[in-house]
N, CA and C atoms as a LAMMPS dump frame, in Angstrom:
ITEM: TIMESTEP
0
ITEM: NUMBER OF ATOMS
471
ITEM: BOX BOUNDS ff ff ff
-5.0000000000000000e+02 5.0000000000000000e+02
-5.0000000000000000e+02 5.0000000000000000e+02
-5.0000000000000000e+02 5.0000000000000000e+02
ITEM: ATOMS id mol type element x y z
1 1 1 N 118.727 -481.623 -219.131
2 1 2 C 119.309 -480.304 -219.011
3 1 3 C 118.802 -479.562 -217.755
4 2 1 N 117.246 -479.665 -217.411
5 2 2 C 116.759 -479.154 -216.357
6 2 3 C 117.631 -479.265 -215.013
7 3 1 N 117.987 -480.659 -214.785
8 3 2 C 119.109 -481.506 -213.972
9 3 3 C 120.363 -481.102 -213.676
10 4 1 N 120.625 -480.623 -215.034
11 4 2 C 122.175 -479.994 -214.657
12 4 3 C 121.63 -478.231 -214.247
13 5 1 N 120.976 -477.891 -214.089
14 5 2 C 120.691 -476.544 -213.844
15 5 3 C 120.522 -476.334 -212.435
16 6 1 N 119.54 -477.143 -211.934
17 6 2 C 119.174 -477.356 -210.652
18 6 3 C 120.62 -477.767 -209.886
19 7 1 N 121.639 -478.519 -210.159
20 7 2 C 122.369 -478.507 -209.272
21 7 3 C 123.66 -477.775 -209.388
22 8 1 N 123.848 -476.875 -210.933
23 8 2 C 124.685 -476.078 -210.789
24 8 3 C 124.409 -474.912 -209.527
25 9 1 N 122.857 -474.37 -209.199
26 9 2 C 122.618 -473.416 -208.561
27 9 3 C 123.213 -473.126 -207.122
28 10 1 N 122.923 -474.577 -206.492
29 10 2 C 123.843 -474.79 -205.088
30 10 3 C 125.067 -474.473 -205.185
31 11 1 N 125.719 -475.191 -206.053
32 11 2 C 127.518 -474.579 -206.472
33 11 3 C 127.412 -473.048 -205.999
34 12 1 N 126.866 -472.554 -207.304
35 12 2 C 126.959 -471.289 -207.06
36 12 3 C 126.949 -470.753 -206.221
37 13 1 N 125.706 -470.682 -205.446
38 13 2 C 125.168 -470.032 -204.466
39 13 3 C 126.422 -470.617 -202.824
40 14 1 N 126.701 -471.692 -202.923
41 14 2 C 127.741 -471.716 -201.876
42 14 3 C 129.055 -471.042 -202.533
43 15 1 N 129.479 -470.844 -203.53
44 15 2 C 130.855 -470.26 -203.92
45 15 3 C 130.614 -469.058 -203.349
46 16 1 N 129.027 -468.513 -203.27
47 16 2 C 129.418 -466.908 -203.156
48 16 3 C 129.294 -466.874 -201.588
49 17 1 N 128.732 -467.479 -200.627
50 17 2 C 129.051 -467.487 -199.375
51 17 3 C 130.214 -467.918 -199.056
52 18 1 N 131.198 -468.751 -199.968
53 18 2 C 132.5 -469.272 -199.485
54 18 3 C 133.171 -468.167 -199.518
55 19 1 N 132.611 -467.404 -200.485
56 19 2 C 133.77 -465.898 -200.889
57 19 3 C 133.753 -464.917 -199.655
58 20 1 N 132.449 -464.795 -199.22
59 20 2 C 131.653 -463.57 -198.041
60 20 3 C 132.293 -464.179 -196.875
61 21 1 N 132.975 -465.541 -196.961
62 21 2 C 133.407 -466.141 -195.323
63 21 3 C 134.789 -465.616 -195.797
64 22 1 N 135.1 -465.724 -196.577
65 22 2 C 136.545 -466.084 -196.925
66 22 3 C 137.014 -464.139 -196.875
67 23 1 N 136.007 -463.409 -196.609
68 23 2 C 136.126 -461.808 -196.991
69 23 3 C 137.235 -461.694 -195.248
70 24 1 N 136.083 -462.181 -194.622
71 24 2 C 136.647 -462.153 -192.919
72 24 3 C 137.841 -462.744 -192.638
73 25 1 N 138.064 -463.822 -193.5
74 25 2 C 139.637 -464.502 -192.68
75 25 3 C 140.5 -463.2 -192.329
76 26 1 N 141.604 -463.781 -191.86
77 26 2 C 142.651 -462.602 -191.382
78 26 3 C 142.179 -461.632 -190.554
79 27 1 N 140.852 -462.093 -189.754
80 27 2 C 140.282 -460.724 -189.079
81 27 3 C 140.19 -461.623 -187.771
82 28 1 N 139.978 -461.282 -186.345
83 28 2 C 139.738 -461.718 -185.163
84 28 3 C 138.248 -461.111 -184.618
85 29 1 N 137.76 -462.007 -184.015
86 29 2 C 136.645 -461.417 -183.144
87 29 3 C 136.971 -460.608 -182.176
88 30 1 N 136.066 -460.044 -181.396
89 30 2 C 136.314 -459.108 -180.285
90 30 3 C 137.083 -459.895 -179.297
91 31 1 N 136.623 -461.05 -179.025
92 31 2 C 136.872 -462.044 -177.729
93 31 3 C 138.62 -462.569 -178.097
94 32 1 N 138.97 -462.778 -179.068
95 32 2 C 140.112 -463.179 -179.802
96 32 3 C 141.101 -462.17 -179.342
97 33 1 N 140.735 -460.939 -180.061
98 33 2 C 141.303 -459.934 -180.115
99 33 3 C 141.685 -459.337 -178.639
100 34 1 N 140.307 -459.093 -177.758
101 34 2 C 141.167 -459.472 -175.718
102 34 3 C 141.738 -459.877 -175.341
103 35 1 N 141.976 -461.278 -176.075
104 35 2 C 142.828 -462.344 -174.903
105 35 3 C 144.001 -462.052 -175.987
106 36 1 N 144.061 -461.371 -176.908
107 36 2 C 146.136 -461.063 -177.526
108 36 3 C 146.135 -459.795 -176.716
109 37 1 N 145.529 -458.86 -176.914
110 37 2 C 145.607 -458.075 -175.541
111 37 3 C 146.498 -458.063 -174.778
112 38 1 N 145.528 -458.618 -174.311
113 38 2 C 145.7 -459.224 -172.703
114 38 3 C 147.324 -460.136 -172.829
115 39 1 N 148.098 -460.512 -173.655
116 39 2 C 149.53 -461.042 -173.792
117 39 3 C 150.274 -459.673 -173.76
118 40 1 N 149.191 -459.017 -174.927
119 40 2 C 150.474 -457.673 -174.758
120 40 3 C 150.533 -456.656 -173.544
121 41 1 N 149.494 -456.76 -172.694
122 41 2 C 149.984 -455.903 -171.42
123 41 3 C 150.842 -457.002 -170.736
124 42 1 N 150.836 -458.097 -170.401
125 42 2 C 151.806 -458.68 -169.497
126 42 3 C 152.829 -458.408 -170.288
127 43 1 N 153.28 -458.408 -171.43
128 43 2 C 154.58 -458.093 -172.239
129 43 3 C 155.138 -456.978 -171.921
130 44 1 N 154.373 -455.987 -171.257
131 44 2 C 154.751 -454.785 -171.232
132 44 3 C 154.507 -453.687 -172.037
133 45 1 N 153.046 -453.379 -173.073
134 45 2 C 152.664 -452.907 -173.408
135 45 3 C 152.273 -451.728 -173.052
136 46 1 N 152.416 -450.314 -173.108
137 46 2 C 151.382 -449.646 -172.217
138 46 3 C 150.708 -448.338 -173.315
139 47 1 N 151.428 -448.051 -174.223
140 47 2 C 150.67 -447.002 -175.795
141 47 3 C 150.867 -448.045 -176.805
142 48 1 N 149.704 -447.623 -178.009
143 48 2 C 149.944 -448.372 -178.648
144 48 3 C 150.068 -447.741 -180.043
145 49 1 N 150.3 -447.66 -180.962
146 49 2 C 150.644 -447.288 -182.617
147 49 3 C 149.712 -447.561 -183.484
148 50 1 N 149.691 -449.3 -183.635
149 50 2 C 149.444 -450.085 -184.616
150 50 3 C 149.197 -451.763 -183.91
151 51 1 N 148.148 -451.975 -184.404
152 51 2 C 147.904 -453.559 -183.848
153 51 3 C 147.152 -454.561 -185.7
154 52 1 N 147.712 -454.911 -186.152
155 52 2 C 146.948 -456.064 -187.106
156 52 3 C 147.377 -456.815 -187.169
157 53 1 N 146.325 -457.51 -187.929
158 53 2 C 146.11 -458.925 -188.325
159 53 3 C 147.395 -459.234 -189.213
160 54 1 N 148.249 -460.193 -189.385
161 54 2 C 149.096 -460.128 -190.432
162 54 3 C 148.992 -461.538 -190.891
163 55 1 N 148.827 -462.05 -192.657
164 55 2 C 149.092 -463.183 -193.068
165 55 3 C 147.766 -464.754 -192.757
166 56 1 N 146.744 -464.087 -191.779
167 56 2 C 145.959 -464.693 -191.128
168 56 3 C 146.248 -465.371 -189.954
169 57 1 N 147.981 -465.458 -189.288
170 57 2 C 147.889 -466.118 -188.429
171 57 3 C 148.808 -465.651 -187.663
172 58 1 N 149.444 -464.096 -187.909
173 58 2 C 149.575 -463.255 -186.732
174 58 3 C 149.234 -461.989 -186.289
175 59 1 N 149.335 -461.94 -184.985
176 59 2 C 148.986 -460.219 -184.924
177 59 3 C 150.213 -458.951 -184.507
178 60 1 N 150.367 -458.548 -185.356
179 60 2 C 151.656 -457.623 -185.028
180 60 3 C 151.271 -456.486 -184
181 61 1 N 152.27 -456.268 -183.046
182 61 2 C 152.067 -454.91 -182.124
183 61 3 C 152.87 -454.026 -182.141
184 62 1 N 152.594 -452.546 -182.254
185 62 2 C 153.879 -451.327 -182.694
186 62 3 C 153.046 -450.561 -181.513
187 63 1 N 154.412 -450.187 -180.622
188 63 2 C 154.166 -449.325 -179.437
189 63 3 C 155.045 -449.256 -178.684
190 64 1 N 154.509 -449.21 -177.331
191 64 2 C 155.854 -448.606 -175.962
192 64 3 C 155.611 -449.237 -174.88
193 65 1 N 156.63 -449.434 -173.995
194 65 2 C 156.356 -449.289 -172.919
195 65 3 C 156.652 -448.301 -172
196 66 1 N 156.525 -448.365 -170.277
197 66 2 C 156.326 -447.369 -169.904
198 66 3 C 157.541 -446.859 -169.672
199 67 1 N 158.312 -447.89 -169.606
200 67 2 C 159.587 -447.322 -169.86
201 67 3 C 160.099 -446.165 -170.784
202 68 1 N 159.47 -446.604 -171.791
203 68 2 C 160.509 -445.576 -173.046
204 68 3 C 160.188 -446.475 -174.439
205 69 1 N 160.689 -447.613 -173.924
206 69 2 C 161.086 -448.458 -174.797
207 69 3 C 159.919 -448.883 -176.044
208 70 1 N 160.47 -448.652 -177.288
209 70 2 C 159.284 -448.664 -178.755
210 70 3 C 159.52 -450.648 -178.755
211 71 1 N 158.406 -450.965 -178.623
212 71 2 C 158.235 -452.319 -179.255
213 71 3 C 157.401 -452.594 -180.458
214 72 1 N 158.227 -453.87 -181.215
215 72 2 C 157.607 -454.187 -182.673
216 72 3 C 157.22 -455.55 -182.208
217 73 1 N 156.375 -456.401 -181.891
218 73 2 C 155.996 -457.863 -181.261
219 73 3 C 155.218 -458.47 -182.481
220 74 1 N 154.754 -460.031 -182.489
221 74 2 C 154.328 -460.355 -183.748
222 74 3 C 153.742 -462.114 -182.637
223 75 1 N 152.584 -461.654 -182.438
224 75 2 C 152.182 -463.062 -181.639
225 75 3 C 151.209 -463.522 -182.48
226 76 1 N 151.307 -465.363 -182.392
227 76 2 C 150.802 -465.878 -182.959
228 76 3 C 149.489 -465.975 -182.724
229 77 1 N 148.634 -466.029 -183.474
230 77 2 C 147.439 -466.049 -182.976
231 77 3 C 146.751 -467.147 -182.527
232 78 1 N 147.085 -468.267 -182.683
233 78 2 C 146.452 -469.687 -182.427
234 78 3 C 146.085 -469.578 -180.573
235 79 1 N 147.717 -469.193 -180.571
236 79 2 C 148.275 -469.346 -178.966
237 79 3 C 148.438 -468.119 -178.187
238 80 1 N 148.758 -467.445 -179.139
239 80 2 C 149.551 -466.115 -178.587
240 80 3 C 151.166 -465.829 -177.596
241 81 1 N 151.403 -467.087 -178.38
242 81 2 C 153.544 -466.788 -178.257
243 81 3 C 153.79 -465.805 -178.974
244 82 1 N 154.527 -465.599 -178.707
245 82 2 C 155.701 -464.877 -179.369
246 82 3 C 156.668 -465.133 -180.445
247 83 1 N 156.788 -464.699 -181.577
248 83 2 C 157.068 -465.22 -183.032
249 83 3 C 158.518 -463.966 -183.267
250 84 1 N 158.392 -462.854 -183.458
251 84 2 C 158.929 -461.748 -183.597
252 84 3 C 158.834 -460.962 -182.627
253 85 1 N 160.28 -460.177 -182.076
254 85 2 C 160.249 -459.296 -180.994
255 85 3 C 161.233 -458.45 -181.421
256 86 1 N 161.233 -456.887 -181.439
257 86 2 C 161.55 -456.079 -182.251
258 86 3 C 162.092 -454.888 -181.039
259 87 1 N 162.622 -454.146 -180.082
260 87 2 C 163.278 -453.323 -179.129
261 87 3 C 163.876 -452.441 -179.654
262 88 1 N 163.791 -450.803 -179.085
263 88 2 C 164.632 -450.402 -178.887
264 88 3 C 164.042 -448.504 -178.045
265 89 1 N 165.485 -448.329 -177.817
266 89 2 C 164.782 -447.066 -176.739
267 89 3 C 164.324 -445.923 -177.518
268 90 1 N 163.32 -445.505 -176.726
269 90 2 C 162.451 -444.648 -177.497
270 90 3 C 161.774 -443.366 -176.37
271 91 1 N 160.871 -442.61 -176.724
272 91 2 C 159.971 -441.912 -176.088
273 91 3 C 158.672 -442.153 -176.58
274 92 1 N 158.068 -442.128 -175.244
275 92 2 C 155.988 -442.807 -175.624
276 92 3 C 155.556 -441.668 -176.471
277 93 1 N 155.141 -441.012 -177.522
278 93 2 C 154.611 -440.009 -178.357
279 93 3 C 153.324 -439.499 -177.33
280 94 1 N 152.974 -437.999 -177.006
281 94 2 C 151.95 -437.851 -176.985
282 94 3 C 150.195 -438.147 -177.798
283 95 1 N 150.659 -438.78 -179.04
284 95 2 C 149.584 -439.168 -179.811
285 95 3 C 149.331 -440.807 -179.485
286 96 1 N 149.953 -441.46 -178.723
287 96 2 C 149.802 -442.632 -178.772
288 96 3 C 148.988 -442.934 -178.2
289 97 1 N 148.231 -444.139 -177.641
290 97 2 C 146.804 -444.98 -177.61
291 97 3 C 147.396 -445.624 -176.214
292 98 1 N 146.977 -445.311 -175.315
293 98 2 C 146.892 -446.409 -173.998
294 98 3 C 146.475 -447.423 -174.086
295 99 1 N 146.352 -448.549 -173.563
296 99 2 C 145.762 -449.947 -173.231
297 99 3 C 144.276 -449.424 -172.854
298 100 1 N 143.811 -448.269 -172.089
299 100 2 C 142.776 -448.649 -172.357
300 100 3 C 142.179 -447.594 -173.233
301 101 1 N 142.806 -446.417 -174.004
302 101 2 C 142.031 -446.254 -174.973
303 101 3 C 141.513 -447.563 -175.787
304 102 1 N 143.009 -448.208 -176.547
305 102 2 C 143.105 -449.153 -177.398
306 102 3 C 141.18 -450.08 -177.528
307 103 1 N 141.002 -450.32 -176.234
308 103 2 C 139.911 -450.93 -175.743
309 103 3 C 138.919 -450.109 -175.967
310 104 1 N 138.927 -449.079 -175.448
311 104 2 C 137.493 -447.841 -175.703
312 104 3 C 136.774 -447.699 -177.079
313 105 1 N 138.257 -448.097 -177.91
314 105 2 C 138.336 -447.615 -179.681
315 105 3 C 137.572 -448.045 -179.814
316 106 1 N 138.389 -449.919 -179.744
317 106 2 C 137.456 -451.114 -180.21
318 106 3 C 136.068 -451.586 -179.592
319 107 1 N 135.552 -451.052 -178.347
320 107 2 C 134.53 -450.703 -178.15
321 107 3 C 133.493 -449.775 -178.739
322 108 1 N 133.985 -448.925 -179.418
323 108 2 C 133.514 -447.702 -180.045
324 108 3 C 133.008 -448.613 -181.211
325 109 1 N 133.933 -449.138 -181.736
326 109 2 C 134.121 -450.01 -183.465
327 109 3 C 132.919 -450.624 -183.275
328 110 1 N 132.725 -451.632 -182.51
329 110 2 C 132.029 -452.438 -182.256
330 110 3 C 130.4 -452.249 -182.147
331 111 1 N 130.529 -451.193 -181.318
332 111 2 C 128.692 -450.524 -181.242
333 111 3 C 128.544 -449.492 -182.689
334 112 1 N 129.781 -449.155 -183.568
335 112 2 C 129.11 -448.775 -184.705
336 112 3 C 129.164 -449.788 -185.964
337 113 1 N 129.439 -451.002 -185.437
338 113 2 C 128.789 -452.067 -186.59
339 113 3 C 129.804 -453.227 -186.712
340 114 1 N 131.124 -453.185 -186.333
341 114 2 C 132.011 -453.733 -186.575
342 114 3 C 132.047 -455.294 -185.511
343 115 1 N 132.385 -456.067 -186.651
344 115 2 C 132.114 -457.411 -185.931
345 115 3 C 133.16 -458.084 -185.81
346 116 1 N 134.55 -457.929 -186.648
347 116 2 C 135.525 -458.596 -187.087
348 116 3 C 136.619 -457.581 -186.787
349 117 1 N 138.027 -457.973 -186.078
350 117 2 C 138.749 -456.682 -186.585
351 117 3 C 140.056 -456.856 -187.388
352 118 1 N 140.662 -456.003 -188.249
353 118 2 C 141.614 -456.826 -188.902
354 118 3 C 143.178 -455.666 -188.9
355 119 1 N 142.614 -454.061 -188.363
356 119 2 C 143.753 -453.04 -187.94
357 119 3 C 142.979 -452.348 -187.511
358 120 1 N 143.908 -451.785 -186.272
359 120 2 C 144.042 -450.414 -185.789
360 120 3 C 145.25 -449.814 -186.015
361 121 1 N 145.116 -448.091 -186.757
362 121 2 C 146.102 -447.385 -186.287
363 121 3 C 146.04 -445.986 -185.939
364 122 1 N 147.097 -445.264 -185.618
365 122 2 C 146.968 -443.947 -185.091
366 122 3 C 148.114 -443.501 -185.439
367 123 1 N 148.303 -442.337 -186.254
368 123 2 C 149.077 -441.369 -186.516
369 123 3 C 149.604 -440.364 -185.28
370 124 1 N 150.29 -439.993 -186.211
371 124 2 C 151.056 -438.406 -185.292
372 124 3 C 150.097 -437.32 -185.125
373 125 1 N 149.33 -437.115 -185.874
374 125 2 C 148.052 -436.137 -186.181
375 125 3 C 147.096 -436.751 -185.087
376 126 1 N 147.194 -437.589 -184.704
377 126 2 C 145.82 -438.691 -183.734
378 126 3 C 144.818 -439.085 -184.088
379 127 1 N 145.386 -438.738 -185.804
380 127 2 C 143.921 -439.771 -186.597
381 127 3 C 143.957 -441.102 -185.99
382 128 1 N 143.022 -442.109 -185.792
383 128 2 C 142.613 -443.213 -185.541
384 128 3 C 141.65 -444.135 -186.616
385 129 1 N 142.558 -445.004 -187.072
386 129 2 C 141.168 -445.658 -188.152
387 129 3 C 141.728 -446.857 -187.575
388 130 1 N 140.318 -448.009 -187.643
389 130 2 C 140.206 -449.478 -187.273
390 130 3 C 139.207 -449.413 -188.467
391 131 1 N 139.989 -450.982 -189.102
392 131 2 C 139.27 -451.602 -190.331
393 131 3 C 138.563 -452.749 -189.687
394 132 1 N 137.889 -453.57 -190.303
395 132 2 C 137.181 -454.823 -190.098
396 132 3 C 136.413 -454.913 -191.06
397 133 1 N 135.194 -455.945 -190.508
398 133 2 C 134.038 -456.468 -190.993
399 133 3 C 132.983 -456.648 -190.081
400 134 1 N 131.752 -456.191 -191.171
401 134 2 C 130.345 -456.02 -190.201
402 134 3 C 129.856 -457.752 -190.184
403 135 1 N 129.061 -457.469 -189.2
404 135 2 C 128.049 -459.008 -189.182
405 135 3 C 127.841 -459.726 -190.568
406 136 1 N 127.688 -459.017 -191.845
407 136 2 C 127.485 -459.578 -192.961
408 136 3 C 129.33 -459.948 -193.622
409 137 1 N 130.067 -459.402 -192.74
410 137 2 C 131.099 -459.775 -193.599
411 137 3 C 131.976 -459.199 -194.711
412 138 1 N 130.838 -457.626 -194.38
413 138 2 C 131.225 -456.309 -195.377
414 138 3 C 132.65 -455.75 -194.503
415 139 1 N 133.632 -455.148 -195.544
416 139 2 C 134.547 -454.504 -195.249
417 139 3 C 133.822 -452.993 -194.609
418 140 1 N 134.482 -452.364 -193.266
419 140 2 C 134.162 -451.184 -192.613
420 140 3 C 135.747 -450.914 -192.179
421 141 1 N 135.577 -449.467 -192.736
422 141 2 C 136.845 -448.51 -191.797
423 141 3 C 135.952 -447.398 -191.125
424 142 1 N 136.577 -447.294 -190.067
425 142 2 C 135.965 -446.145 -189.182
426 142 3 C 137.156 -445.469 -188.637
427 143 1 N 136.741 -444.031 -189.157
428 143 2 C 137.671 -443.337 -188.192
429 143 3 C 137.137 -442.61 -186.828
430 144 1 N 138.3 -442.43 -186.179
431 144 2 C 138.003 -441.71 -184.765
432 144 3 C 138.397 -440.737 -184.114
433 145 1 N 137.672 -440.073 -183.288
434 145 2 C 138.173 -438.789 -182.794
435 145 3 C 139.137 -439.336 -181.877
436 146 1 N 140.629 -438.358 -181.592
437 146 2 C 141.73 -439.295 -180.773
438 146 3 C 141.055 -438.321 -179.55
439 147 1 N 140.475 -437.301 -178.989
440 147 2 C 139.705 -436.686 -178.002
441 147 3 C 138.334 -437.413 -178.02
442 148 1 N 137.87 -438.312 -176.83
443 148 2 C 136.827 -438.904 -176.642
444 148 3 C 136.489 -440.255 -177.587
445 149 1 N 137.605 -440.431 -178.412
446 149 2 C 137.596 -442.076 -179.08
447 149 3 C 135.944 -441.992 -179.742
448 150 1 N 135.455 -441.218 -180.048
449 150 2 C 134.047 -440.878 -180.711
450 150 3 C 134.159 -441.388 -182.617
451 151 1 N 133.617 -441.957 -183.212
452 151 2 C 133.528 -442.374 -184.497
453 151 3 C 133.063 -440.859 -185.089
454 152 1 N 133.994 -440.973 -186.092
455 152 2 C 133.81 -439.238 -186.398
456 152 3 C 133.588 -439.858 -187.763
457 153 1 N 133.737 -441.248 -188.612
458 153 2 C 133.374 -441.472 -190.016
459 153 3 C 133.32 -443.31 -189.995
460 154 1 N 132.32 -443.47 -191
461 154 2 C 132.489 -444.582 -191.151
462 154 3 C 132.466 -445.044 -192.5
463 155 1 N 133.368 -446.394 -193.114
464 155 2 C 133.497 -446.371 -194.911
465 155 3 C 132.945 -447.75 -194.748
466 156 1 N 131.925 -447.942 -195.785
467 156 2 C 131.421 -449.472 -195.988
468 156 3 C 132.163 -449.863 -197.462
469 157 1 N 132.768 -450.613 -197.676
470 157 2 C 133.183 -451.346 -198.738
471 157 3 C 132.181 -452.431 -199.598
């Protein structure tokens, strides 16, 4: 009986790290998360809305370009093609997120704990919240000031 005890414990004890890995899927690293970026300014990106993770294996983009024009995009994440492409004419909102706020945010995210990211969004109001996960793999939302991209709250899950 001792026997079966001793090696139920490993089970265990890896199920619950399989769970704490498995918390992060659907989320991108910082470095991940640059280089889709970096697709969506050559796309023609220039404010942004809304950027997540969708399904674990894409990342959706809601925004503008400088044109006018509101884009809905949906790149894959492996590669970063293009899966879904969504158009039509619009006006850039004064509340919207530049390319390099977008960056400042997730810079912001990042030095207050955030290791993983899995959304950003921004309202009409210029609330700003980006969700993720810390180094341990804990769920974090942080919100942000849309004046100076400053972390004005942070939620640990």
């Amino acid at each position: 009986m001792r026997t079966l005890r001793l090696c139920m414990l490993p089970v265990a004890l890896t199920g619950g790290l399989s769970s704490a890995a498995l918390a992060a899927e659907g989320s991108l690293s910082h470095s991940e998360l640059q280089a889709l970026l970096n697709q969506a300014d050559q796309y023609g990106f220039s404010h942004y809305e809304e950027i997540s993770v969708e399904d674990n294996t894409h990342l959706e983009i809601d925004g503008w370009r400088d044109d006018g024009w509101q884009l809905d995009l949906e790149l894959l994440i492996e590669d970063g093609s293009v899966t879904h492409e969504w158009q039509r004419k619009s006006q850039i909102p004064d509340w919207s997120l530049t390319g390099d706020e977008v960056r400042q945010a997730l810079t912001n995210a990042r030095e207050a704990g955030m290791q993983r990211f899995e959304q950003l969004d921004v309202d009409e109001r210029g609330h700003i919240e980006i969700e993720g996960y810390t180094t341990q793999n804990r769920e974090v939302e942080l919100r942000l000031n849309r004046d100076g991209l400053s972390v004005t709250g942070v939620e640990n899950d």
